[in-house]
C-alpha positions, 0 to 999 in steps of 0.5 A: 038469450045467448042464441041471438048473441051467437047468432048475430056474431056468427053472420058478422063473421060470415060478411067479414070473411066474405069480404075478406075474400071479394078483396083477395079476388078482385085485388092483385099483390104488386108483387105479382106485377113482372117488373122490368130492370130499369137501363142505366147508363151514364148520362151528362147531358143537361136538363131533366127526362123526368117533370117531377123527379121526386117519387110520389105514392101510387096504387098499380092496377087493381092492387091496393098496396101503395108504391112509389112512382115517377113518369120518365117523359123521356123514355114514357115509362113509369118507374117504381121505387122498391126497395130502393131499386129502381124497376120500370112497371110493364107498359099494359092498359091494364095497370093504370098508375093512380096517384094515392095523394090526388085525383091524377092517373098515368094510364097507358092508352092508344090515342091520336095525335094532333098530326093524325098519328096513332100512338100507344103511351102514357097520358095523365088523366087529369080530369076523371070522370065516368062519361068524359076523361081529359088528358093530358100528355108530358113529354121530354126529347133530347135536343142534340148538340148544335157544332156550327161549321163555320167559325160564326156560329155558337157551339149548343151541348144537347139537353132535355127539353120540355116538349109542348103540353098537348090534351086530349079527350075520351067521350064515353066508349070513344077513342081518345082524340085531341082536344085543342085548347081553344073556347070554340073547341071545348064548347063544341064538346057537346054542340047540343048543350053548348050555351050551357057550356059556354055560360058556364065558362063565364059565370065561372071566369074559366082559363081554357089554358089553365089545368084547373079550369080543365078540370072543372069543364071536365066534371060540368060536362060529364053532368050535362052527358 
């Protein structure tokens, strides 16, 4: 009667180890990760490089440990915390950031802009879905100090601003591309299902401005594709 017992224990053992194993394989320790020194030098210049400068916990890649992060919109980079030492996570589309206390990622893609120009950087997935992907892009310049020549004009220090929000949308295999915030455009998406996109839009009383709303057209589309 024990030859079952020790048998049935025995496979237990055997998927345990397999699986232990399947994660050694196919995870990768962040201490593997090269991080770079993060640059520091003083800086008095009003405003903000980060939309939220409070690190937030996230996962690096394929590895399961989790790490504090933050996005610099300034620099676009991803800082890490560790250890209280702040590095800077490798700029690679293989190390996409993903947020372990909700569904947003920062991964590092190469899209085009509004004006047609080809740019690698960070953008933040906002709607992740396995047919369609929405972006989103942060972005902060610095606006230089403003010295009038004559005695009628308004001396202006140089500050961080907050550039304009821009989206953006993958399709499949495709390349991410803009995505203009305008209900002829989003409808458009898929032109052969656009009355289903367009009814659902106004049974859901969707904002085409509003990140939620985004969200949602991201998930309803993906099921239409």
């Amino acid at each position: 009667m024990k030859v079952p017992f020790l048998l049935s224990v025995s496979i237990v053992a055997l998927f345990s180890n397999f699986a232990q194993a399947q994660s050694a394989v196919n995870t990768t320790p962040t201490s593997e990760i090269r991080f770079l020194p993060k640059k520091v030098a003083p800086d008095k210049t009003p405003g903000s490089q980060y939309f939220n400068e409070t690190f937030v916990p996230a996962k690096i890649g394929n590895s399961n440990e989790i790490v504090l992060v933050r996005h610099n919109a300034y620099t676009d980079e991803i800082e890490v915390n560790i250890d209280n030492a702040i590095k800077i996570v490798p700029s690679d589309i293989s190390l996409p950031v993903r947020l372990t206390n909700s569904p947003i990622s920062y991964e590092y893609v190469e899209y085009t802009t509004e004006k047609g120009t080809r740019k690698e950087g960070y953008l933040k997935a906002i709607s992740n879905n396995q047919k369609i992907k929405i972006y989103k892009s942060e972005s902060i310049y610095r606006k230089p100090e403003v010295d009038p020549d004559s005695g009628y004009g308004t001396y202006k220090p140089a500050a961080y601003t907050k550039l304009k929000d821009e989206y953006f949308i993958k399709m499949g295999d495709a390349d991410i591309k803009p995505l203009p915030l305008k209900k002829k455009s989003i409808i458009a998406i898929l032109p052969e299902k656009e009355k289903e996109i367009a009814a659902f839009i106004k049974d859901n009383d969707l904002s085409i401005s509003e990140e939620a709303s985004l969200v949602m057209l991201g998930r309803y589309i993906n099921s239409l594709m």
